[in-house]
KEPAKOL-207937 format. One record per residue: residue in three letters; chain; x, y, z of N, C-alpha, C in turn. Coordinates in steps of 0.1 Angstrom, whole numbers, plus 5000, padded with zeros to 4 digits. Example, Ala and Ser with C-alpha at 12.3 -4.5 7.8 and 13.67 -1.06 7.14 Angstrom:
REM KEPAKOL-207937
PT|ALA|A|5132|4943|5078|5123|4955|5078|5132|4967|5078
PT|SER|A|5128|4978|5071|5137|4989|5071|5129|5000|5079
//
This chain:
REM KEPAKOL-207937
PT|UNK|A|5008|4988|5000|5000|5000|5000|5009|5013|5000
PT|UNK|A|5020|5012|5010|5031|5026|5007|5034|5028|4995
PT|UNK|A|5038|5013|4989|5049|5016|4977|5032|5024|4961
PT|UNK|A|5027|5016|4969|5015|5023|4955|5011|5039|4955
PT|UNK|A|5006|5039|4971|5005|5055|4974|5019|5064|4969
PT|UNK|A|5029|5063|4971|5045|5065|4967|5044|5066|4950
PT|UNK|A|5038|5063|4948|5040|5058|4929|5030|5064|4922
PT|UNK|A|5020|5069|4933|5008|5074|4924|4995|5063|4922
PT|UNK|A|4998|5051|4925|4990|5040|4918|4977|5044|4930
PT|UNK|A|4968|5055|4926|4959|5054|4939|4949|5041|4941
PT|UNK|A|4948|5034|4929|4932|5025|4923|4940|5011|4931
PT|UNK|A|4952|5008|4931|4957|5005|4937|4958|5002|4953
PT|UNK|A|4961|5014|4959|4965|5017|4971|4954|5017|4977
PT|UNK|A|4941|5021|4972|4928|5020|4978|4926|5009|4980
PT|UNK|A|4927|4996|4969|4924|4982|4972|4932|4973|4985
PT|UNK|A|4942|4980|4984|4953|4972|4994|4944|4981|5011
PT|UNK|A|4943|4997|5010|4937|4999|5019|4924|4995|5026
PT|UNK|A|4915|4989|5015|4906|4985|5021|4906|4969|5028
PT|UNK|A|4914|4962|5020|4914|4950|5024|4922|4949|5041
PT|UNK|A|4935|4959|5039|4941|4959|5052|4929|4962|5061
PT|UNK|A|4922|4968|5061|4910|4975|5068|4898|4962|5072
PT|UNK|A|4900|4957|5064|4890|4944|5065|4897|4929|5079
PT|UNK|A|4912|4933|5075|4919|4922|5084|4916|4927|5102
PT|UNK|A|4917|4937|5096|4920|4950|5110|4906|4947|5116
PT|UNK|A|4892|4951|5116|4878|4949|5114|4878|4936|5120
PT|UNK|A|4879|4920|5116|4882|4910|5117|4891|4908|5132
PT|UNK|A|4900|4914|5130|4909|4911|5141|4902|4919|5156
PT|UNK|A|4899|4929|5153|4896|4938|5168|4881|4939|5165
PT|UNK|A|4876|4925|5161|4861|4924|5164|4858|4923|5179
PT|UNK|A|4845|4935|5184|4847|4936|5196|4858|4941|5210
PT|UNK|A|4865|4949|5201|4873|4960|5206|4875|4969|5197
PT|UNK|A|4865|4977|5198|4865|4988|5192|4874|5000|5190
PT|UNK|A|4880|5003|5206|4890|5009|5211|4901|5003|5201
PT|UNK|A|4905|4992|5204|4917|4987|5196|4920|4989|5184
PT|UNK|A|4909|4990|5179|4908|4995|5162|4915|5010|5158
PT|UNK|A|4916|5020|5168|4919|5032|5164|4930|5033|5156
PT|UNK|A|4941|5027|5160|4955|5032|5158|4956|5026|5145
PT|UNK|A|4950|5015|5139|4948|5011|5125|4938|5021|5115
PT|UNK|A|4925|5029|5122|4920|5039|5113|4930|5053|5110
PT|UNK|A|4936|5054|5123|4946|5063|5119|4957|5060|5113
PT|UNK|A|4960|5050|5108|4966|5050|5098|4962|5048|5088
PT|UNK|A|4949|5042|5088|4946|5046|5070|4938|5058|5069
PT|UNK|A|4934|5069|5073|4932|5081|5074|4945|5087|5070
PT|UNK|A|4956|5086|5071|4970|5088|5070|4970|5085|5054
PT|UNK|A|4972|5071|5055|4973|5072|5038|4964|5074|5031
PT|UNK|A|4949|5079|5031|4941|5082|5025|4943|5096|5025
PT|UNK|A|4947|5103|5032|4949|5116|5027|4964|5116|5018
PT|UNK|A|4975|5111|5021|4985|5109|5010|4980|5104|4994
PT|UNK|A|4974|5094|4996|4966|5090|4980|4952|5100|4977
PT|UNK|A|4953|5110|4982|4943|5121|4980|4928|5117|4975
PT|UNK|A|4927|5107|4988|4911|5106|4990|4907|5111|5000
PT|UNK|A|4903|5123|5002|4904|5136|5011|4885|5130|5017
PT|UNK|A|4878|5125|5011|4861|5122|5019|4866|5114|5026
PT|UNK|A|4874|5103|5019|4874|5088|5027|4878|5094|5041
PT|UNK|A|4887|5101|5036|4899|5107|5051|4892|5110|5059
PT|UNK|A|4882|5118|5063|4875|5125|5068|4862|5112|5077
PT|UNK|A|4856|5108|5063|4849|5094|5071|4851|5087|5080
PT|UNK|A|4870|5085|5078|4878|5075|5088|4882|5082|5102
PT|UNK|A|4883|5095|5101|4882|5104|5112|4866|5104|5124
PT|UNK|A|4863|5108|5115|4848|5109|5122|4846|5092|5128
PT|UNK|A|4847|5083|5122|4842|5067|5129|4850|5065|5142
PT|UNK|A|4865|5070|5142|4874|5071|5152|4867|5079|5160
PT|UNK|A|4865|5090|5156|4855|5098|5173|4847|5093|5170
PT|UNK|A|4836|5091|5169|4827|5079|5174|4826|5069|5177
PT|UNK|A|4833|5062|5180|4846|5052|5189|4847|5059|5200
PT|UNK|A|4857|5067|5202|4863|5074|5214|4849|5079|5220
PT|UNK|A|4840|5081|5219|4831|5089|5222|4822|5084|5229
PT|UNK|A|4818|5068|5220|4811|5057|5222|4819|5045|5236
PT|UNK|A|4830|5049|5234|4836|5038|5246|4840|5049|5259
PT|UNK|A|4845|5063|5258|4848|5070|5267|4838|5082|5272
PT|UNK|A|4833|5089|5262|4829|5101|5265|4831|5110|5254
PT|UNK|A|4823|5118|5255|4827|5130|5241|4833|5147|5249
PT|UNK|A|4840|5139|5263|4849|5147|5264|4864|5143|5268
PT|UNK|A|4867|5129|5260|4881|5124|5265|4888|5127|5255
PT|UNK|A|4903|5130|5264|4915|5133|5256|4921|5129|5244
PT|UNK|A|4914|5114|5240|4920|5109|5228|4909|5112|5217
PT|UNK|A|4903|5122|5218|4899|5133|5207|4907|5142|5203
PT|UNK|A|4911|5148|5208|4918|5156|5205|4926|5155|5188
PT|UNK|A|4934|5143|5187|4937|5138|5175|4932|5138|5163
PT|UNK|A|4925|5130|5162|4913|5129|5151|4904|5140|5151
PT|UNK|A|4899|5149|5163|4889|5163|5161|4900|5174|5149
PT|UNK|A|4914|5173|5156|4922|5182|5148|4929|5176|5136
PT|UNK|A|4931|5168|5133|4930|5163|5118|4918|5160|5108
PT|UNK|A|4907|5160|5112|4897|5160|5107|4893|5177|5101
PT|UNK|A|4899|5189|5109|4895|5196|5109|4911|5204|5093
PT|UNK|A|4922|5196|5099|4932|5201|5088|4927|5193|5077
PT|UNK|A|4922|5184|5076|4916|5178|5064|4908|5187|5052
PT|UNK|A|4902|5195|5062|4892|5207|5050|4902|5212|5043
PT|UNK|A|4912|5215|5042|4918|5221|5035|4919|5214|5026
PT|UNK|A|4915|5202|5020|4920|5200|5007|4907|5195|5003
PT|UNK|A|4912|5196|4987|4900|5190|4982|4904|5183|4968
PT|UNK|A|4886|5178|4975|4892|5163|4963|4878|5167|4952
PT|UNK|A|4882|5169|4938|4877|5169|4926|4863|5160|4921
PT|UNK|A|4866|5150|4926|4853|5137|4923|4842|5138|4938
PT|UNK|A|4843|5142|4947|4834|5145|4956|4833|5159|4962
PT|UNK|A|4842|5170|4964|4841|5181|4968|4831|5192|4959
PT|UNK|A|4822|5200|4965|4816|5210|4959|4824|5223|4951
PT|UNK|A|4831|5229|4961|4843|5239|4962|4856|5234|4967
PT|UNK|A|4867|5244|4961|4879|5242|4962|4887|5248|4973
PT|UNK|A|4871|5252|4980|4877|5260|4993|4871|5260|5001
PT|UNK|A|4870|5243|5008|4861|5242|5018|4866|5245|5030
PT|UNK|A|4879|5252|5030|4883|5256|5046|4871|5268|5050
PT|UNK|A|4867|5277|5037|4860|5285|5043|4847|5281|5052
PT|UNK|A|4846|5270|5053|4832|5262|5062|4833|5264|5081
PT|UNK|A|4824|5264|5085|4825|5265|5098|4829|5253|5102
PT|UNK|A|4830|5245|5096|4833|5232|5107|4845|5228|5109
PT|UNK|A|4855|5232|5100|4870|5237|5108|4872|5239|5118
PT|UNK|A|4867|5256|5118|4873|5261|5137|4859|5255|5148
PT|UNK|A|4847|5247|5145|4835|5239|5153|4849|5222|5155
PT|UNK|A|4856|5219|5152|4860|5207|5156|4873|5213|5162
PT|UNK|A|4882|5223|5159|4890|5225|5164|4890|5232|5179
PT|UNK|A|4880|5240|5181|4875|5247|5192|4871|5237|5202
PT|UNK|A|4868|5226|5196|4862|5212|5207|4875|5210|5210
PT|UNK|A|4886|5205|5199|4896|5197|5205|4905|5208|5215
PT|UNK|A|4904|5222|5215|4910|5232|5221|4904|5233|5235
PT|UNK|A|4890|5232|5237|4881|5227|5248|4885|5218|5257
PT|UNK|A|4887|5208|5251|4890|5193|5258|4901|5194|5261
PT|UNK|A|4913|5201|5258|4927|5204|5260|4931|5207|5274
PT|UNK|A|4923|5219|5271|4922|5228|5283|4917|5227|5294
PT|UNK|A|4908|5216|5293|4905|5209|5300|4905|5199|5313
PT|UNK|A|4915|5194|5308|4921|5182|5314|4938|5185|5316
PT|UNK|A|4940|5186|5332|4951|5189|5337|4966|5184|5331
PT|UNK|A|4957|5169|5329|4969|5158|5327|4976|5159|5310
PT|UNK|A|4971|5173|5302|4972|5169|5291|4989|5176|5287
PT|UNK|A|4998|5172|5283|5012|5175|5279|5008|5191|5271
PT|UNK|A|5020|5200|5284|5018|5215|5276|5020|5218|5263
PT|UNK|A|5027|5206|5253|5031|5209|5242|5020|5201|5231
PT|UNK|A|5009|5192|5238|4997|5187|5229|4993|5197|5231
PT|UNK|A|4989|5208|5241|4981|5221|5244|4987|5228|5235
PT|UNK|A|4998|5232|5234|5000|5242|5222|5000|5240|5212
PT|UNK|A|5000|5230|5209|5000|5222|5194|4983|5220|5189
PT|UNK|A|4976|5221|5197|4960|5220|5195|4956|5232|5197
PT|UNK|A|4961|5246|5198|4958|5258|5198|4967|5261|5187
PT|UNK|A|4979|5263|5181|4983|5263|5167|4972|5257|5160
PT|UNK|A|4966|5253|5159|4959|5245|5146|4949|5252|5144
PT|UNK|A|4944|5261|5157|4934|5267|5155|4939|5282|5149
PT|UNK|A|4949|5283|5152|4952|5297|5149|4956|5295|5134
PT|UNK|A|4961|5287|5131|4964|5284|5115|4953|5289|5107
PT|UNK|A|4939|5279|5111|4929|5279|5108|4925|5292|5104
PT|UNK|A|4924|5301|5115|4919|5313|5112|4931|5319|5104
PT|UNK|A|4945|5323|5101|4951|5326|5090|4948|5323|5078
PT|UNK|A|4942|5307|5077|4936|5301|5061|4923|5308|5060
PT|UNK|A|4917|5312|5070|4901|5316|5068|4907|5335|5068
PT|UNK|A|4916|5343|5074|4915|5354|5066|4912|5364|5083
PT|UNK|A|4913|5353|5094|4906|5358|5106|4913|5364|5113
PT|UNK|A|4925|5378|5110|4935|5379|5115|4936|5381|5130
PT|UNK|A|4930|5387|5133|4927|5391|5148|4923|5381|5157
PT|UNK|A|4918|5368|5155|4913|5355|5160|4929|5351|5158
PT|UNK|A|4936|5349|5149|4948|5340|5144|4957|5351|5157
PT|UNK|A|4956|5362|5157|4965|5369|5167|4966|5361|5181
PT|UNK|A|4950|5366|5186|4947|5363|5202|4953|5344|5203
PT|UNK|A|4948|5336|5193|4958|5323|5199|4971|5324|5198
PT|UNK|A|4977|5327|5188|4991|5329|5186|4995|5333|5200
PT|UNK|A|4988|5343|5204|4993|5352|5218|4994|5345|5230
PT|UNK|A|4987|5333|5229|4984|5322|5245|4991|5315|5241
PT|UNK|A|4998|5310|5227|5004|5300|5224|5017|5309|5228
PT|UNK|A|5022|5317|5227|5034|5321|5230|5035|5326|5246
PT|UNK|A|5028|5330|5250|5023|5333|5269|5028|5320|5273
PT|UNK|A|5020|5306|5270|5022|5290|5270|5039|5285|5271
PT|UNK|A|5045|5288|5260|5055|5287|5256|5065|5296|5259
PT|UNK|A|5067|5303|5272|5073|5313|5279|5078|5313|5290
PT|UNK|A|5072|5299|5298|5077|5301|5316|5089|5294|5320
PT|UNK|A|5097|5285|5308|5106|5276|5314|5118|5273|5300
PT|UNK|A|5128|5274|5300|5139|5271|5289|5134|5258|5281
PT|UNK|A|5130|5248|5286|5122|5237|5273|5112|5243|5265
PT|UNK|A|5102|5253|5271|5092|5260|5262|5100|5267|5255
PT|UNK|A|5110|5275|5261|5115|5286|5250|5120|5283|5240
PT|UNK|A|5124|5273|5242|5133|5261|5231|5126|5256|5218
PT|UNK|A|5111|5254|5225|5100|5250|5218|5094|5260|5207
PT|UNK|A|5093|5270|5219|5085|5285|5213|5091|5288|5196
PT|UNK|A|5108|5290|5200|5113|5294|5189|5112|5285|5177
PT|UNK|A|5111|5275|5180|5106|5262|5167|5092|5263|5162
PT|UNK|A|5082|5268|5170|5073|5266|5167|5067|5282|5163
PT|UNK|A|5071|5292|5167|5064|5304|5162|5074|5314|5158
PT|UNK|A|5088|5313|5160|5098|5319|5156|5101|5320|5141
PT|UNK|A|5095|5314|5134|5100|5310|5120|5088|5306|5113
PT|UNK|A|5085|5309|5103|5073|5307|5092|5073|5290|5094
PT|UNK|A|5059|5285|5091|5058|5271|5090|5045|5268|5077
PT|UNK|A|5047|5259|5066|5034|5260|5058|5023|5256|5066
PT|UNK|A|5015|5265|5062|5001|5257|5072|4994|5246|5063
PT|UNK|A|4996|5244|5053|4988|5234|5044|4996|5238|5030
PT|UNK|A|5002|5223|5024|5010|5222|5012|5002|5208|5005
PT|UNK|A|5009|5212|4989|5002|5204|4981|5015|5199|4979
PT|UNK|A|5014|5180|4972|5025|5174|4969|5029|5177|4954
PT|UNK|A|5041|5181|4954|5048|5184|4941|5053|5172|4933
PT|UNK|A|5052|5171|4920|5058|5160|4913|5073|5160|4909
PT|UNK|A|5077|5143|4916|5088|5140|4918|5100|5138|4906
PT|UNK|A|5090|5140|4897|5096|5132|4884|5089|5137|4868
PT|UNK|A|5103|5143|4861|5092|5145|4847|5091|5133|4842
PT|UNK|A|5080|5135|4832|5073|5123|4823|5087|5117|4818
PT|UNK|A|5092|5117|4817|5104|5110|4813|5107|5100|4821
PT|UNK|A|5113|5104|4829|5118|5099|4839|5111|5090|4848
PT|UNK|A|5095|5093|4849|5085|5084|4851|5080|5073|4846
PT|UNK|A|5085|5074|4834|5080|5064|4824|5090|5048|4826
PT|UNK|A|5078|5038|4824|5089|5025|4832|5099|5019|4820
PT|UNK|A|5096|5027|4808|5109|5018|4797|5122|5028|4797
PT|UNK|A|5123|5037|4808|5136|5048|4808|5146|5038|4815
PT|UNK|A|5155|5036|4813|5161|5032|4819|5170|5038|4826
PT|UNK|A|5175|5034|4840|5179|5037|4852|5194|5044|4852
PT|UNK|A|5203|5042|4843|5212|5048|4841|5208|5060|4831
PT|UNK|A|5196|5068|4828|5189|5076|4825|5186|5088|4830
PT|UNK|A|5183|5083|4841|5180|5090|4853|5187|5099|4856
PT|UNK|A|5185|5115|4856|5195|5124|4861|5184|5132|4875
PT|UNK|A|5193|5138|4882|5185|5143|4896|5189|5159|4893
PT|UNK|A|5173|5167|4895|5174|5183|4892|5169|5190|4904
PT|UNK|A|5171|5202|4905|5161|5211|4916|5157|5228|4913
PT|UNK|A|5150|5232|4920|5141|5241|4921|5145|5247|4930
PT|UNK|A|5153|5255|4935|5156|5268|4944|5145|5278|4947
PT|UNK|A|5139|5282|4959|5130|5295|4955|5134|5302|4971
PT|UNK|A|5139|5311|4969|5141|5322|4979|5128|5329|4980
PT|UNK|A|5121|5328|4991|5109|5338|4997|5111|5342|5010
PT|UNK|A|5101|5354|5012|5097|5355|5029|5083|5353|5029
PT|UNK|A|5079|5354|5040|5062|5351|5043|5058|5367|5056
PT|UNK|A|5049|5368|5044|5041|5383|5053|5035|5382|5069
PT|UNK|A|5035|5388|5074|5023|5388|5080|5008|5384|5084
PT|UNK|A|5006|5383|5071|4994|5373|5071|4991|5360|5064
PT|UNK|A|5009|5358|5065|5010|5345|5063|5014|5342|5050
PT|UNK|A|5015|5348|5040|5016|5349|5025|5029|5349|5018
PT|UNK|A|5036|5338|5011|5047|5339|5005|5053|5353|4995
PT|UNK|A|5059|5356|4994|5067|5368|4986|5083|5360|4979
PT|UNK|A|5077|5358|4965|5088|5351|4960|5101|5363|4959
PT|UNK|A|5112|5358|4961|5125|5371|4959|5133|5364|4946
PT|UNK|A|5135|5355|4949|5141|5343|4937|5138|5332|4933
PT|UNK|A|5139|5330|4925|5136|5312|4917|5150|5308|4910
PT|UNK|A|5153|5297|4911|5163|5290|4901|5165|5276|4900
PT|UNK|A|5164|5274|4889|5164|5258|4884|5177|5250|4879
PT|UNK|A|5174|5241|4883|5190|5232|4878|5190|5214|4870
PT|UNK|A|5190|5216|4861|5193|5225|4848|5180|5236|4848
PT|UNK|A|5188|5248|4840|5176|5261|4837|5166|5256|4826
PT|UNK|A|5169|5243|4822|5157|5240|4808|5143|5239|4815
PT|UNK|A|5148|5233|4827|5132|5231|4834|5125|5239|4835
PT|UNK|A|5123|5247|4830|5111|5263|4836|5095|5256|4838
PT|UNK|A|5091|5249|4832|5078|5245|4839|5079|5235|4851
PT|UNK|A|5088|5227|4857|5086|5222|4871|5092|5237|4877
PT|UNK|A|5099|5247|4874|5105|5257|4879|5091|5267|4882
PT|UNK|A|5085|5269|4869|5067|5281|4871|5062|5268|4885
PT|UNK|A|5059|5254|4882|5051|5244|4894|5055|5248|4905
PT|UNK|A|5065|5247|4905|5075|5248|4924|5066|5265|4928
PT|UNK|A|5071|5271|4920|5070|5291|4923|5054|5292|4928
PT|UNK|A|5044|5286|4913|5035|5284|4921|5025|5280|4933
PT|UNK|A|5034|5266|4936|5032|5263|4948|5033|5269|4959
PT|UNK|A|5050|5271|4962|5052|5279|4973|5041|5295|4975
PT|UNK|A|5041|5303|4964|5028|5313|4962|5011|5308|4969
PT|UNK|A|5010|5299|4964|4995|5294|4968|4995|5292|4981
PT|UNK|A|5009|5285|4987|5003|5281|5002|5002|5290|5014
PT|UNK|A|4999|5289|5026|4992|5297|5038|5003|5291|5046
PT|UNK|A|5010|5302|5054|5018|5301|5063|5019|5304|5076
PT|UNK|A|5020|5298|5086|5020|5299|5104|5032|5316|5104
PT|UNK|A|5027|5326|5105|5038|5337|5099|5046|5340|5113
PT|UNK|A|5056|5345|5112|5072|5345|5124|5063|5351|5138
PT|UNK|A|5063|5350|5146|5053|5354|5160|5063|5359|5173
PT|UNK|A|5065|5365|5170|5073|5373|5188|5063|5378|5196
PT|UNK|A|5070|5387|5209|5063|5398|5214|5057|5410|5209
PT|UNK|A|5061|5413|5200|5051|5424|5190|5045|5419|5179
PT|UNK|A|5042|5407|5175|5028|5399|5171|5035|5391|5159
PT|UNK|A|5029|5391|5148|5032|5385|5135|5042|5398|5127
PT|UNK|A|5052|5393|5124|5063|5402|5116|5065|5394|5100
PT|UNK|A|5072|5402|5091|5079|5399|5081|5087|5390|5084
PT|UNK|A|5086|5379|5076|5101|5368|5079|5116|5372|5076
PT|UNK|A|5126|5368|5081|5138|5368|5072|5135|5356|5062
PT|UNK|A|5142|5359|5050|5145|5353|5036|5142|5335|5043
PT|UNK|A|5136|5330|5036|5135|5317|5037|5138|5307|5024
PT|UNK|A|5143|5297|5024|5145|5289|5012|5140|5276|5011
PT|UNK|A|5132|5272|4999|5127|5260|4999|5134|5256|4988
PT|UNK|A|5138|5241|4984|5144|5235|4975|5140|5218|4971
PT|UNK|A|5135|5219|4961|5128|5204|4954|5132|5199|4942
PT|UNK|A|5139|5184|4950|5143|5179|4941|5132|5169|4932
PT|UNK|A|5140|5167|4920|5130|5157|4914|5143|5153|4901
PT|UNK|A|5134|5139|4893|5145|5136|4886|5136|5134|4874
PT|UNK|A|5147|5136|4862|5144|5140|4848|5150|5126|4840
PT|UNK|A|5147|5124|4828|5160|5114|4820|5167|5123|4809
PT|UNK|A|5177|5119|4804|5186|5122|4798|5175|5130|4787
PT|UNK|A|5169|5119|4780|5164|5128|4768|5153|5134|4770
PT|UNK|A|5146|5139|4785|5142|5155|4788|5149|5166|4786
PT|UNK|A|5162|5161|4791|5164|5176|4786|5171|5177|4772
PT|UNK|A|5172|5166|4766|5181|5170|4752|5168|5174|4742
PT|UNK|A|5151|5172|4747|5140|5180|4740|5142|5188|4743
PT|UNK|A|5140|5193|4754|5143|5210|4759|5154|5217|4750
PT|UNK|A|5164|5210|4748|5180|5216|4743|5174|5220|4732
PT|UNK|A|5166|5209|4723|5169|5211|4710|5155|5224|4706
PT|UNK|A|5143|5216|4717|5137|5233|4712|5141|5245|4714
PT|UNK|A|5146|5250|4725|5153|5262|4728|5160|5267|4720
PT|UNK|A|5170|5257|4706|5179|5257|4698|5164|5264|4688
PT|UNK|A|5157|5256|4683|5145|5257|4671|5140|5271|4677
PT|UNK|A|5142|5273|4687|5131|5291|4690|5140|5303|4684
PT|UNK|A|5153|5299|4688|5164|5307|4686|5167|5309|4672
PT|UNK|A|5166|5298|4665|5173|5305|4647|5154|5306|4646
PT|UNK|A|5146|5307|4644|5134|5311|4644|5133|5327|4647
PT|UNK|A|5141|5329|4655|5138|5338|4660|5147|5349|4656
PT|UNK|A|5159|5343|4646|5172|5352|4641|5181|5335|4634
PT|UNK|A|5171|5340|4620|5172|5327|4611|5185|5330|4604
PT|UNK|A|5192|5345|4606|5208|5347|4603|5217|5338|4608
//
């Protein structure tokens, strides 16, 4: 099931997930509880093979589990309420309405639970507590909620202040831009994906992109550079990407700032005769274009 999810083979990866799912079912008949740690992982790879409903179905059955054996105010919610809730952020084309279902209320309605239940319970590790209040504040940066995204940020860093392991923490966690939700970039041109290229074919390229991230979270490209430069369309992919996504923006004592310069870099691998098409049309635009 990894190596298919890994490859792309989703029609695949869904059959091996369901059957795993069937053994699993079978096995923890009558322990319901027992079953979790198996939905959560195929919740896991169901959002990797970007079946984003299924993902969400497998979440929800897990709290209803938890819910049904403990209470619908025990701590092993927390998990599944806040994955469930980063789940809206994507969407899947064969069942989704819109392409922007974060704007829905049921985002910050599951995350607010799992932020509830946190706070709740004495016994809960200060750093699941901050880490279940980030999600919410993310939330509200993807939703546009600046002033909501502030006031958590603000307890998340108050939180993350009384002792040198917090501070330690703090600066990993709010000191430095983080993506709040990214899409998977392609690993490999058609070439090189293709199964009759052969392996000594295979050459390894990358995508350089020098950004900062604003204030409200928003990449600002400063640079792009590709290696080899023929690649300009995995080079426009990468630029796009980093552009599209929503970022946890730099958080001190005087709130959300401009980042210093950040760099992201993706590799992927090409074959030999990608780039010698590239070569040769670049050659054909050029006397085309000064047939002297």
């Amino acid at each position: 099931a990894e190596a298919s999810v890994r490859m792309g083979d989703t029609d695949t990866a869904r059959d091996l997930l369901d059957r795993i799912h069937i053994l699993n079912v079978r096995h923890f008949a009558g322990n319901a509880i027992g079953l979790l740690p198996s939905l959560m992982r195929r919740a896991d790879w169901q959002h990797r093979a970007g079946y984003y409903a299924d993902e969400r179905a497998t979440y929800r059955r897990a709290i209803r589990i938890i819910e049904e054996a403990a209470g619908k105010d025990d701590p092993q919610l927390i998990d599944p309420l806040v994955k469930l809730a980063n789940s809206l952020y994507f969407y899947d084309p064969t069942t989704d309405a819109s392409a922007r279902v974060y704007t829905t209320t049921s985002g910050e309605t599951y995350l607010k639970r799992a932020e509830r239940i946190a706070e709740g319970h004495d016994e809960i590790p200060w750093l699941e507590l901050a880490n279940t209040k980030l999600a919410l504040a993310d939330f509200y940066i993807v939703a546009q909620s600046y002033s909501r995204a502030k006031t958590v940020y603000s307890e998340v860093h108050e939180l993350l202040s009384t002792d040198d392991d917090r501070i330690e923490m703090r600066r990993e966690l709010l000191e430095r831009p983080h993506p709040i939700w990214q899409r998977p970039l392609p690993v490999a041109t058609e070439g090189a994906a293709d199964s009759s290229t052969r392996k000594n074919d295979i050459r390894s390229g990358s995508v350089t992109v020098s950004y900062t991230v604003s204030p409200r979270g928003r990449a600002q490209i400063e640079k792009v550079t590709a290696d080899p430069p023929e690649f300009e369309s995995m080079q426009s992919m990468v630029q796009r990407e980093i552009v599209r996504r929503y970022y946890r923006p730099q958080f001190g004592e005087e709130g959300a700032t401009q980042s210093a310069p950040q760099t992201f870099r993706h590799e992927f691998q090409y074959s030999a005769k990608d780039l010698e098409s590239l070569r040769e049309a670049a050659e054909e635009q050029e006397e085309a274009a000064d047939p002297e």
